[in-house]
LUMFI-497020 format. One record per residue (C-alpha): chain; y, z, x. Coordinates in steps of 0.1 Angstrom, whole numbers, plus 5000, padded with zeros to 4 digits. Example, Ala and Ser with C-alpha at 12.3 -4.5 7.8 and 13.67 -1.06 7.14 Angstrom:
// LUMFI-497020
+---+------+------+------+
| c |   c2 |   c3 |   c1 |
+---+------+------+------+
| A | 4955 | 5078 | 5123 |
| A | 4989 | 5071 | 5137 |
+---+------+------+------+
// end
This chain:
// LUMFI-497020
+---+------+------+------+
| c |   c2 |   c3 |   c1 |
+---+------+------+------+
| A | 5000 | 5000 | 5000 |
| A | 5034 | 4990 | 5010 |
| A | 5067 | 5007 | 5005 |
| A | 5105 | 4996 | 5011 |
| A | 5127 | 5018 | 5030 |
| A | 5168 | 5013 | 5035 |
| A | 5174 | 5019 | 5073 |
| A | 5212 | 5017 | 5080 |
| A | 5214 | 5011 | 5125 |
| A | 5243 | 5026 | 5143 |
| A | 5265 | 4994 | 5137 |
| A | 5263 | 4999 | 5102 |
| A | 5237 | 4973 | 5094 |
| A | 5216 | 4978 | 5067 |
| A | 5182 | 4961 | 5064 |
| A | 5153 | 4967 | 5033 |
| A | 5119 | 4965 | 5051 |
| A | 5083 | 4973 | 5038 |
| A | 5067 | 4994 | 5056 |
| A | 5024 | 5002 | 5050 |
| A | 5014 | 5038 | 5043 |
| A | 4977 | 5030 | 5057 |
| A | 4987 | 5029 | 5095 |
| A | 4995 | 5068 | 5102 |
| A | 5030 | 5060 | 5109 |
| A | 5056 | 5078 | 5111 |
| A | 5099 | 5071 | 5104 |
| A | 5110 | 5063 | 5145 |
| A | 5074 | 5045 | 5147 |
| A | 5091 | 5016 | 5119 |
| A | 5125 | 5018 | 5139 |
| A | 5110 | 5009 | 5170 |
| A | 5088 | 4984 | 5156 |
| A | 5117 | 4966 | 5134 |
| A | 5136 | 4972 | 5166 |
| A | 5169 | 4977 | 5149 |
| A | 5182 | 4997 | 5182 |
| A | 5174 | 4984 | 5218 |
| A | 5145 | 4990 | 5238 |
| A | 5141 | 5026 | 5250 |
| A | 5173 | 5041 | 5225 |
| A | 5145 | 5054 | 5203 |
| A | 5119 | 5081 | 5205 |
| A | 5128 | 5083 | 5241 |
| A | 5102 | 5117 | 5242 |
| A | 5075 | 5098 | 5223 |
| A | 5080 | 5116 | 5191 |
| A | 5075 | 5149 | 5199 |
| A | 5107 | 5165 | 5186 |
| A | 5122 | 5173 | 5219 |
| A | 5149 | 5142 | 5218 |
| A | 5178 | 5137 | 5199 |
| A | 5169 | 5098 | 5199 |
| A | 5152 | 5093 | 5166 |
| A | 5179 | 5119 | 5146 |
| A | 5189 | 5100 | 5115 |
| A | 5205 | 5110 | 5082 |
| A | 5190 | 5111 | 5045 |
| A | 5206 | 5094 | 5025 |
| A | 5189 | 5095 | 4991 |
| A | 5175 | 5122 | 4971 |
| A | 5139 | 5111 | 4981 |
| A | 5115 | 5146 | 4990 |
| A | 5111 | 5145 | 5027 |
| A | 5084 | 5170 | 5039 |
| A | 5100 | 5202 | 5054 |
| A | 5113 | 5208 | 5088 |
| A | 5094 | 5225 | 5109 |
| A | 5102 | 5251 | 5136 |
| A | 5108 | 5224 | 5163 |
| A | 5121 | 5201 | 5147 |
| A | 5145 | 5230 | 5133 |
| A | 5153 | 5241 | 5170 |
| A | 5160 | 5205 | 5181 |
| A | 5186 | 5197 | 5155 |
| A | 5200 | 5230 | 5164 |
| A | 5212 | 5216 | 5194 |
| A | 5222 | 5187 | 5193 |
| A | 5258 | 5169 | 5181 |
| A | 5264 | 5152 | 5150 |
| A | 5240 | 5171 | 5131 |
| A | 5245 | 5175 | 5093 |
| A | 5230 | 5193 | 5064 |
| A | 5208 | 5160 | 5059 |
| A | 5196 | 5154 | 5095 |
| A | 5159 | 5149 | 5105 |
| A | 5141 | 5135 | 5137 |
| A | 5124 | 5104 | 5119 |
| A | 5092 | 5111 | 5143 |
| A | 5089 | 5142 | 5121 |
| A | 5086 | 5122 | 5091 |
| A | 5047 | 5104 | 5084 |
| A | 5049 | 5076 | 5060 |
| A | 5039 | 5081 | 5031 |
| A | 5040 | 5064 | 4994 |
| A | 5062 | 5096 | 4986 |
| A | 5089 | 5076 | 5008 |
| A | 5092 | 5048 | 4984 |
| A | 5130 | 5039 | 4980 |
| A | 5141 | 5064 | 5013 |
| A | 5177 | 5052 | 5026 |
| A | 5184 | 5065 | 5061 |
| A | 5210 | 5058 | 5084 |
| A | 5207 | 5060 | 5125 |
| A | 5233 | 5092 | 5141 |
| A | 5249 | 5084 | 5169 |
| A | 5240 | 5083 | 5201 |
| A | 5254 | 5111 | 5221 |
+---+------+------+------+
// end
């Protein structure tokens, strides 16, 4: 089964894709593989939740799962964090995604 995200980059473009919920991916897994930012921007720690390189905003009231302790201390640190901030390799797709619209934070 496929599902269609919103993924706003960090010049503001906005792109629809489809992403599979069969593949065991997860939300920096689709940026890097759409490759809407260049080439070692994203998921620079592998998607561990120690970089600030996957950090994106929620931009819908679609049900993400719940932060967890490191991703919680990660965000704590960093800049341009917001209410609605998440590391997208904390987030597994999932059919409950269906319709998510994210956009990219800055780079630091």
């Amino acid at each position: 089964m496929n599902i269609t995200l919103r993924i706003t980059d960090r010049r503001d473009n906005s792109f629809e894709v489809e992403v599979p919920t069969d593949m065991g991916l997860n939300l920096m897994q689709v940026i890097r593989a759409y490759e809407f930012e260049p080439e070692g921007t994203v998921g620079v720690c592998g998607g561990v939740a120690m970089c600030s390189t996957c950090q994106c905003y929620i931009e819908n009231d679609v049900k993400v799962p719940e932060r967890k302790e490191l991703e919680a201390a990660t965000l704590s640190r960093l800049q341009h964090v917001k209410p609605n901030s998440r590391l997208g390799c904390q987030i597994p797709i999932t059919k409950d995604l269906e319709g998510l619209e994210i956009a990219l934070a800055p780079m630091i």
